[in-house]
Structures are given as C-alpha cells and as structure tokens.
C-alpha positions as CSV (number, residue, x, y, z in Angstrom):
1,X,89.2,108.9,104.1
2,X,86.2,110.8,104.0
3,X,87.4,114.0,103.5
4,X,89.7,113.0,101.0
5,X,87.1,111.7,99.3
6,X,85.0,115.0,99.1
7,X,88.0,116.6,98.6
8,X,89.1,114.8,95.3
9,X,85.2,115.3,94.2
10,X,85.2,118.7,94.7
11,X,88.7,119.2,92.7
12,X,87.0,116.9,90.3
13,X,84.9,119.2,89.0
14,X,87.8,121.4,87.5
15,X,88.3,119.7,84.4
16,X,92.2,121.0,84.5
17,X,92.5,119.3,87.9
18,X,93.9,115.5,87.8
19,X,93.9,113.9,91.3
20,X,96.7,111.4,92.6
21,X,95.7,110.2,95.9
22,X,98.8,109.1,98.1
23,X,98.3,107.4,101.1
24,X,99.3,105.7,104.0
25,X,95.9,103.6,103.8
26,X,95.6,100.0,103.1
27,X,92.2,99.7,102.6
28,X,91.6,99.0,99.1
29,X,88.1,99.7,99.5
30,X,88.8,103.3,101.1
31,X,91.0,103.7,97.8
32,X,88.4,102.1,95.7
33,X,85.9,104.8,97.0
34,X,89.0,108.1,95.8
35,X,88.6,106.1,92.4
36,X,84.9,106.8,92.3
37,X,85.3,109.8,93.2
38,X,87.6,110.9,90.8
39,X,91.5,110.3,91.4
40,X,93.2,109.7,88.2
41,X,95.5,106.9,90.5
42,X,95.9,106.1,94.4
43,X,99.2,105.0,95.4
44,X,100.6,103.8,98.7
45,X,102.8,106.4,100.6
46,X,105.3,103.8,100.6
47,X,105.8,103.0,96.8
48,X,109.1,104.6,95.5
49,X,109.0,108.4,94.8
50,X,110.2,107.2,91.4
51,X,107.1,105.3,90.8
52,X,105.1,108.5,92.1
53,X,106.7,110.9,89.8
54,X,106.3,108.4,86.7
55,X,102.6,108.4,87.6
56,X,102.3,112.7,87.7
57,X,104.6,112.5,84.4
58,X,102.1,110.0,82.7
59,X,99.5,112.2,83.5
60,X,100.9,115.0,82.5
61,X,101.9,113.3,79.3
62,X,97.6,112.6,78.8
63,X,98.4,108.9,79.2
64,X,96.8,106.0,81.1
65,X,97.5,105.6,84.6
66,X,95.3,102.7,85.9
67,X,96.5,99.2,86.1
C-alpha cells in the first residue's frame, strides 16, 4: 500500500481534496499508515456500497467520518 500511501499524501496537500481509501486490504496497520497520511476514512472493498456512499455523503456534508 505504498503507493497508495504517497498517493493520498500527495492529494493531501490540496486542501479541497478529501481522501476515502477503499480497499481489498486487511491489514489494519497498512490502513492505519492511509490514516496518517491523510484519508478522511479507509473502508474494506467489501463493506456495502451503501455504507461507501454514506461515508462520501458525510464528507461532503463537512461531518465526521472516523469511528
């Protein structure tokens, strides 16, 4: 997850940028390190698309997304 993890840095620096990470990972350290880079949320490829779209509309919305 390396390059997902400059990648989310690098479109962390936009301040207009907010970065959900989905994955097919189940490291929680691999998504721990996406956190610290900068993603808003990581979610598991295999959650619900309704639980992925809640999490873009709460963002969008300016609220909380982290459990």
């Amino acid at each position: 997850m390396s390059q997902v993890v400059q990648a989310v840095r690098d479109l962390d620096a936009d301040p207009d940028v907010h970065v959900i990470v989905v994955t097919g990972s189940t490291d929680r350290a691999r998504w721990g390190d996406a956190i610290h880079a900068g993603a808003r949320k990581v979610l598991s490829k295999s959650q619900p698309l309704y639980d992925i779209l809640a999490t873009v509309r709460r963002i969008i919305a300016g609220l909380p997304v982290m459990d």
